[in-house]
C-alpha positions as CSV (number, residue, x, y, z in Angstrom):
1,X,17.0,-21.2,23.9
2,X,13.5,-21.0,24.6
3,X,13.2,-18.0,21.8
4,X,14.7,-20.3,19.6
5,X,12.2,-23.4,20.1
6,X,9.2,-20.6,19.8
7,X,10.6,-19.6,16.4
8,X,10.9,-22.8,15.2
9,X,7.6,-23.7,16.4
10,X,5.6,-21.1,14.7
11,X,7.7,-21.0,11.3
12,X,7.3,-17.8,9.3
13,X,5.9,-18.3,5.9
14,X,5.2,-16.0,2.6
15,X,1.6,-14.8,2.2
16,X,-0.3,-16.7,-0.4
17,X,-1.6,-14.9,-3.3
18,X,-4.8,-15.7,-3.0
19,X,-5.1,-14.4,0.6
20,X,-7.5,-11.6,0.4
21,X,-10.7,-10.3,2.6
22,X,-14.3,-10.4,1.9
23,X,-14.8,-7.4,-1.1
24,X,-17.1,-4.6,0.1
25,X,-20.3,-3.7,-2.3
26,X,-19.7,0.1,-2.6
27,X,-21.7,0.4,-5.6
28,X,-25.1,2.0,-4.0
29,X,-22.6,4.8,-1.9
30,X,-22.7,8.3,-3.1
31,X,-19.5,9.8,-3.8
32,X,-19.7,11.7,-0.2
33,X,-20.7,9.0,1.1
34,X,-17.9,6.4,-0.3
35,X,-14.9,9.4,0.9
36,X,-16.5,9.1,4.4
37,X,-16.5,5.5,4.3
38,X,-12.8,4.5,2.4
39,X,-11.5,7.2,5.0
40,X,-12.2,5.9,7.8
41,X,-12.2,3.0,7.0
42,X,-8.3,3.6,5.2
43,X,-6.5,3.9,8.8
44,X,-8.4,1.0,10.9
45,X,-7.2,-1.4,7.3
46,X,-3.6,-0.6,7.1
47,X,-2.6,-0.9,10.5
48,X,-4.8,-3.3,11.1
49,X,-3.3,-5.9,8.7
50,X,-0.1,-4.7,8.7
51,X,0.4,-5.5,12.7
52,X,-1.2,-9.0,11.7
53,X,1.4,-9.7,9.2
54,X,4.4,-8.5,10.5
55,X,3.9,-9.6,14.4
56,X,5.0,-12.7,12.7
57,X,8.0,-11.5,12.8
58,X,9.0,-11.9,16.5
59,X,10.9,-11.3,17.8
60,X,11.3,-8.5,15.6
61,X,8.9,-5.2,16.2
62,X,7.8,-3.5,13.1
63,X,6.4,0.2,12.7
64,X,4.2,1.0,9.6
65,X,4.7,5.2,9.5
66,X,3.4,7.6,6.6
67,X,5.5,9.8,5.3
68,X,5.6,13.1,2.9
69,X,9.5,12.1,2.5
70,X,11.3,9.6,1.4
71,X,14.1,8.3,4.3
72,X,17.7,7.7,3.3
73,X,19.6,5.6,0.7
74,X,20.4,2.8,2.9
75,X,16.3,2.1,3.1
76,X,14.9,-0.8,0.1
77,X,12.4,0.9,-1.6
78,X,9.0,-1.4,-3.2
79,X,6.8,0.7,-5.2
80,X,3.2,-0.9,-5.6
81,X,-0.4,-0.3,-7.5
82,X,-3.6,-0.8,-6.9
83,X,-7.2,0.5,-8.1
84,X,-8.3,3.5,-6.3
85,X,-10.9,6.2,-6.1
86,X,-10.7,10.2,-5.9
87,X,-12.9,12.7,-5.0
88,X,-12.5,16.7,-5.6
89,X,-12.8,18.8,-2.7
90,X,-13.7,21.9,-5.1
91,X,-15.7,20.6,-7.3
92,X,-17.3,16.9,-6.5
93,X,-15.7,15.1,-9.5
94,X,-15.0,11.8,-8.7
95,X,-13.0,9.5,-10.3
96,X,-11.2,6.1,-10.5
97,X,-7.9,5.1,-10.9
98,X,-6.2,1.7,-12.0
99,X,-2.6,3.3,-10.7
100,X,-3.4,4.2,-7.4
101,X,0.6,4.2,-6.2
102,X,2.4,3.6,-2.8
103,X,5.9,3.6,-2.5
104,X,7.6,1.6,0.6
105,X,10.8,2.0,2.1
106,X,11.5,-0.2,4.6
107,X,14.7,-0.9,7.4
108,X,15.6,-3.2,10.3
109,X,17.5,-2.1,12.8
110,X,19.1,-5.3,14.8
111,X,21.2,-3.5,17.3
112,X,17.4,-2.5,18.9
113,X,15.5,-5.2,17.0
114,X,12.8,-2.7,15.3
115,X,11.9,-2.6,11.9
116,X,10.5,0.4,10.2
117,X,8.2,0.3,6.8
118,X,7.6,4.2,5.6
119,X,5.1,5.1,3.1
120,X,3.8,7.7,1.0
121,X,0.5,7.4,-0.9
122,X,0.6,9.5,-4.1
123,X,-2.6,11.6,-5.4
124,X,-3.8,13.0,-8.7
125,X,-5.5,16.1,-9.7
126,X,-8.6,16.6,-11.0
127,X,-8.9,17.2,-14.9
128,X,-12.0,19.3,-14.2
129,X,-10.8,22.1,-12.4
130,X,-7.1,21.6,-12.7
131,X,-5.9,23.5,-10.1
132,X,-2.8,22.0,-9.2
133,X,-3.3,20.2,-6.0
134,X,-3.3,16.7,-6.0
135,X,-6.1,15.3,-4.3
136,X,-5.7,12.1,-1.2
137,X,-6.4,8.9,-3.2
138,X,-9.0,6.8,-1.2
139,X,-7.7,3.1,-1.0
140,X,-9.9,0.1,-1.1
141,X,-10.0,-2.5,1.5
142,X,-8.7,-5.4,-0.5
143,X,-6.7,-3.3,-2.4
144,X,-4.8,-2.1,0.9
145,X,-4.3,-6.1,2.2
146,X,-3.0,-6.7,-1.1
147,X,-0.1,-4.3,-1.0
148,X,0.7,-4.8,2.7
149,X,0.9,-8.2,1.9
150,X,3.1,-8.0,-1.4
151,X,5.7,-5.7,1.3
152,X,5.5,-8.4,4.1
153,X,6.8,-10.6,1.7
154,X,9.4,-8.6,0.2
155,X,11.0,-8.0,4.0
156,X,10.5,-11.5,4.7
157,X,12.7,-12.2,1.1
158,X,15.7,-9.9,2.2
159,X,15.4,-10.4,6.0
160,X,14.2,-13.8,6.9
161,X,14.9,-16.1,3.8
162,X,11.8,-16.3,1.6
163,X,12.6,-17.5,-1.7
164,X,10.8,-15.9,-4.4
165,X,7.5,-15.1,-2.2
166,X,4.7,-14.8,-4.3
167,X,3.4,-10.9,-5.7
168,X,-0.2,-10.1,-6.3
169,X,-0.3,-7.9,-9.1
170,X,-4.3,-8.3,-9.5
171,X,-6.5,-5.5,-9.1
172,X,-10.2,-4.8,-7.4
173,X,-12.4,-5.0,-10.7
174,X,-13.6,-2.1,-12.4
175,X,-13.1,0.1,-16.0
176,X,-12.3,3.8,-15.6
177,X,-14.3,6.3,-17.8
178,X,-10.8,7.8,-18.9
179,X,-6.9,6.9,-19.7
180,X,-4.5,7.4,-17.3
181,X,-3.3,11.7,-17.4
182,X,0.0,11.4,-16.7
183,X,-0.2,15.4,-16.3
184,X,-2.5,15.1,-13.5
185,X,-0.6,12.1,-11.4
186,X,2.1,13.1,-9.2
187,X,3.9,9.9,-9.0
188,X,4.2,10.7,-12.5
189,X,5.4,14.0,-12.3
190,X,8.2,12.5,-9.9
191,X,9.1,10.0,-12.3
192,X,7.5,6.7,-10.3
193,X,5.1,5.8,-12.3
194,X,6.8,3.9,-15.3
195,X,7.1,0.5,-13.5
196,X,3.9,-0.8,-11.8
197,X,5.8,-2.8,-9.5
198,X,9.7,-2.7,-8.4
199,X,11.8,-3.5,-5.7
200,X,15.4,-2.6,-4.9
């Protein structure tokens, strides 16, 4: 009883679209610089709002986890984009990227009331030295709060009742020097990079 009068005091809403942090002037870093700082920086953002988001869902406890592998079929699956930035380990080049992709699989498991959201941040090679390892894309602050919001709502839509929650699908502005190499992205490669955004 007294869960249920917490609950209903503190009702569980959809993020708004417009919710978004402060943007961070990177422009003066060098490129050494900006990989030290997005780094990090990456780990302290995504767990950091993640665990604000999702403690809403009490009394529920949810787990963000990385993963090289994607779990089993019974998982829903949201694949996301967002504007990120490389940096070559051989070489230097750096680069940006308006298909920066993360794929979410996510589960709730009511017998021990945990929920689970795995993900799996996919890289690109660089088209200077093309040596056929995929180098760790380096995520924006905003752009990180935007996707962990976008997968709060879509747990909240298939296990807590949101209708239609909103979906940003705006991006941290900026105008790469180059098209998208599809030969050089490995979510392309594995086939994930023909919608920008889907859920299932």
């Amino acid at each position: 009883m007294i869960m249920t009068n917490t609950l209903a005091a503190i009702p569980i809403s959809p993020v708004s679209p417009s919710l978004s942090i402060s943007p961070i002037d990177l422009s003066k870093c060098s490129e050494s610089e900006l990989g030290l700082f997005l780094s990090q920086r990456m780990e302290l953002v995504w767990h950091g709002e993640f665990d604000r988001l999702f403690a809403q869902y009490f009394p529920h406890t949810w787990y963000l986890v990385p993963t090289f592998f994607p779990p089993s079929e019974r998982w829903r699956v949201f694949k996301d984009s967002a504007k990120v930035r490389f940096s070559c380990q051989e070489c230097g080049h750096g680069w940006t990227s308006m298909k920066g992709r993360v794929i979410f699989w996510f589960h709730l498991n009511y017998t021990t009331n945990s929920g689970y959201v795995m993900f799996k941040l996919y890289g690109q090679q660089c088209q200077k030295c093309k040596n056929g390892s995929y180098e760790h894309a380096m995520w924006y602050p905003e752009e990180v709060v935007k996707v962990i919001g976008n997968v709060y709502n879509r747990v909240g839509q298939i296990f807590y009742g949101f209708v239609r929650p909103p979906l940003r699908i705006d991006r941290r502005q900026g105008k790469p020097r180059n098209q998208h190499n599809a030969e050089l992205c490995q979510a392309c490669k594995e086939g994930l990079c023909k919608e920008e955004w889907s859920f299932s």
